[in-house]
C-alpha positions as CSV (number, residue, x, y, z in Angstrom):
1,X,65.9,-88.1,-131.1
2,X,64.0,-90.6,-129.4
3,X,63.6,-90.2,-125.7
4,X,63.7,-93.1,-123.8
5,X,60.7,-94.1,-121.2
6,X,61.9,-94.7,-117.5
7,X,61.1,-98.1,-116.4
8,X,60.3,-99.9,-113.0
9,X,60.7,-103.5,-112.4
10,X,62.3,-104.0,-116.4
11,X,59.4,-104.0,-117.9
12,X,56.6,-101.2,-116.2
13,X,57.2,-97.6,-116.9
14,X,56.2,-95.4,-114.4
15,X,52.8,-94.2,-115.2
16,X,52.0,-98.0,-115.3
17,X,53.2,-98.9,-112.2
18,X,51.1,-96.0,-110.5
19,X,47.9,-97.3,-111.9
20,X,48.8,-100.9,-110.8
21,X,49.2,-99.2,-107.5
22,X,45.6,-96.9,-106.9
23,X,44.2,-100.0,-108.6
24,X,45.4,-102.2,-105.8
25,X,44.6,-99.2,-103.0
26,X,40.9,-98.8,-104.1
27,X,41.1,-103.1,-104.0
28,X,42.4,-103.1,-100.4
29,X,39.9,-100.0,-99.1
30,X,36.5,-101.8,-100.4
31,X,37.6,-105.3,-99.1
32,X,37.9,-103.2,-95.6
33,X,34.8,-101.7,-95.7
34,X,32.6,-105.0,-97.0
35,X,34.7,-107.1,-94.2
36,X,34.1,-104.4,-91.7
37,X,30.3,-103.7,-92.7
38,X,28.9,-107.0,-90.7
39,X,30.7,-107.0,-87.4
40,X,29.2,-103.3,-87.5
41,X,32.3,-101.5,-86.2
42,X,32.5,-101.1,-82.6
43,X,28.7,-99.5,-81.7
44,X,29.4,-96.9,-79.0
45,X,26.5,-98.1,-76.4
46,X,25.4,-96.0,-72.8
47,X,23.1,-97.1,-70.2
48,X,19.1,-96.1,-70.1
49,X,16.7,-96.8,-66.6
50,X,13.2,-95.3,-67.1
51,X,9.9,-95.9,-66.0
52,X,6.8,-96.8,-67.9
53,X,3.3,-95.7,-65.9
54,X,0.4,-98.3,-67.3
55,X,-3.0,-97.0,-65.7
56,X,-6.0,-98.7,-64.8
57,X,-4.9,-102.3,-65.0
58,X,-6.7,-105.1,-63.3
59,X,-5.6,-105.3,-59.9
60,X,-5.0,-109.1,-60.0
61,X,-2.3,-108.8,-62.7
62,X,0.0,-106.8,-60.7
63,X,0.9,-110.6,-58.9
64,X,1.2,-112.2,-62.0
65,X,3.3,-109.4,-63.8
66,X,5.5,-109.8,-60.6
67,X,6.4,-113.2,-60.6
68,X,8.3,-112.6,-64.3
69,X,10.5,-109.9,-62.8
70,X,13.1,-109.5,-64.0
71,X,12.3,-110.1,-67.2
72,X,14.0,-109.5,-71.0
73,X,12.5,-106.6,-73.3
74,X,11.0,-108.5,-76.4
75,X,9.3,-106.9,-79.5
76,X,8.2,-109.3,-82.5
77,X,10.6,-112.3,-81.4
78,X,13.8,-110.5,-80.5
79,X,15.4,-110.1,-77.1
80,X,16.6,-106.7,-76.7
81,X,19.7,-105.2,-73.9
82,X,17.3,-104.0,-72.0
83,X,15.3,-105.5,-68.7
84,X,12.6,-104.9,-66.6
85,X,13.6,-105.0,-63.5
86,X,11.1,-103.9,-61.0
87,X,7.2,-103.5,-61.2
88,X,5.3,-101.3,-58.4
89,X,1.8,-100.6,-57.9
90,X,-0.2,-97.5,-56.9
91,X,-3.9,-96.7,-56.3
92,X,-6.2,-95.9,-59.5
93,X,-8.4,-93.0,-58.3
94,X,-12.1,-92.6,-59.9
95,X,-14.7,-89.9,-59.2
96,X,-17.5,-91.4,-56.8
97,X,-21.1,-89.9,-58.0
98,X,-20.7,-87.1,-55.0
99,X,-17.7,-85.8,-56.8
100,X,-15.0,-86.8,-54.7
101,X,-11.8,-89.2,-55.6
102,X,-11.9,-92.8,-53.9
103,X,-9.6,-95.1,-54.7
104,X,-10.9,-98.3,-57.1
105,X,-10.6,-101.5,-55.5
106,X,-10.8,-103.5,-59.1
107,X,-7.9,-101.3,-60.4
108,X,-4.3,-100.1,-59.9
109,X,-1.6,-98.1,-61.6
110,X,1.5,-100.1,-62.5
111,X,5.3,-98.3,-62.6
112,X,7.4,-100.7,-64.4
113,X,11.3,-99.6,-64.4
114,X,13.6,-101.0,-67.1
115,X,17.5,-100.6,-67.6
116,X,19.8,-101.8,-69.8
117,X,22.2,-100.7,-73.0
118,X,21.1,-98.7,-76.3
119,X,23.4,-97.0,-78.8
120,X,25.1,-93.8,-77.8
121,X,24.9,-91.3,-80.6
122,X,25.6,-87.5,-81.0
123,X,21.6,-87.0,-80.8
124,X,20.1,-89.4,-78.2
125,X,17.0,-90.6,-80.1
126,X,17.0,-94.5,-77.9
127,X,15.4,-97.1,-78.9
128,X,14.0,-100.1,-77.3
129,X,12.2,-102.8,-79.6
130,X,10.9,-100.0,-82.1
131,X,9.5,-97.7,-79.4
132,X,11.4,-94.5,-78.7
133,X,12.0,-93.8,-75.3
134,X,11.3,-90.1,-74.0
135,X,9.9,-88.9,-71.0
136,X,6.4,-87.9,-72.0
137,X,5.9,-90.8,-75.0
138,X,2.7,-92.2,-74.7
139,X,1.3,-95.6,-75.8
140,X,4.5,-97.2,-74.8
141,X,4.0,-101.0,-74.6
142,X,6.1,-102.6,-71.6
143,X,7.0,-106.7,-73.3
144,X,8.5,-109.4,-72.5
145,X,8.4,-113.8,-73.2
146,X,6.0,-113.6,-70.0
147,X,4.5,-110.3,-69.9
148,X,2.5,-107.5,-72.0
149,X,0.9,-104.4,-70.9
150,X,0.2,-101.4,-73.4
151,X,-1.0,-97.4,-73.2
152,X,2.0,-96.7,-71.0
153,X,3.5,-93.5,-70.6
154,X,7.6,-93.3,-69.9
155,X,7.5,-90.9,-66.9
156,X,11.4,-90.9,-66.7
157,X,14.4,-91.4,-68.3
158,X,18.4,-91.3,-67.3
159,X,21.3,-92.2,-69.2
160,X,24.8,-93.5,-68.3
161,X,26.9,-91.8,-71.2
162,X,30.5,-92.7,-71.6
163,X,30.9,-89.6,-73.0
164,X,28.9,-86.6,-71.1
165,X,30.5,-84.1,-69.4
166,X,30.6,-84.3,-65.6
């Protein structure tokens, strides 16, 4: 006796038509994934304000840094989503020959804050322009189209996140 093969559509049997089908499924899942892989899904971003300590800079640049304030975070030709927005200066401090700590008239210490956007991840590892941010980082280098200073130190950090508990 010669059993006789179910068939879909006529002319498909079933075993057929379920191949067609994962076939066409695998098809549709790697066309979403290549589409999808350029817009970058929707990044989950947070807010970041910290300050960058620069020591020992010539005193007469603290005018000329604050004239390009505010001012865009670059890093080799890119604009980043984050801004300087406020320069401050304090005294630089030396030791005099008689051991005690004057004030140098030819230097100050510059406090540059920054704000902004940076992705939002389970572990907060931000970066801005290649340079991690923490509290403590040292050679941080504080850049814009206008203005460069380096060896700074981020002396604090906050973050906005969508997502932390209150």
């Amino acid at each position: 006796m010669e059993q006789k093969e179910k068939k879909v559509f006529g002319k498909l049997n079933i075993i057929d038509f379920l191949v067609i089908l994962l076939v066409l499924a695998v098809l549709a899942f790697v066309g979403y994934k290549l589409l999808n892989r350029g817009a970058g899904g929707e990044e989950s971003l947070c807010g970041i304000r910290y300050t960058v300590k620069c020591e020992e800079v010539d005193a007469d640049l603290y005018e000329s840094a604050k004239q390009y304030i505010p001012s865009q975070v670059m890093a080799t030709g890119v604009l980043y989503d984050v801004n300087i927005v406020d320069v401050e200066k304090e005294p630089f401090y030396v030791l005099s020959d008689n051991g005690e700590w004057v004030e140098d008239p030819e230097h100050v210490n510059l406090i540059f804050t920054l704000e902004g956007t940076v992705s939002n991840s389970a572990v907060l590892t931000s970066n801005v322009g290649g340079q991690e941010v923490r509290v403590g980082k040292s050679d941080y280098i504080v850049k814009s189209e206008y203005l460069e200073f380096g060896s700074g130190i981020v002396t604090s950090v906050t973050w906005d996140r969508p997502d932390a508990e209150s």
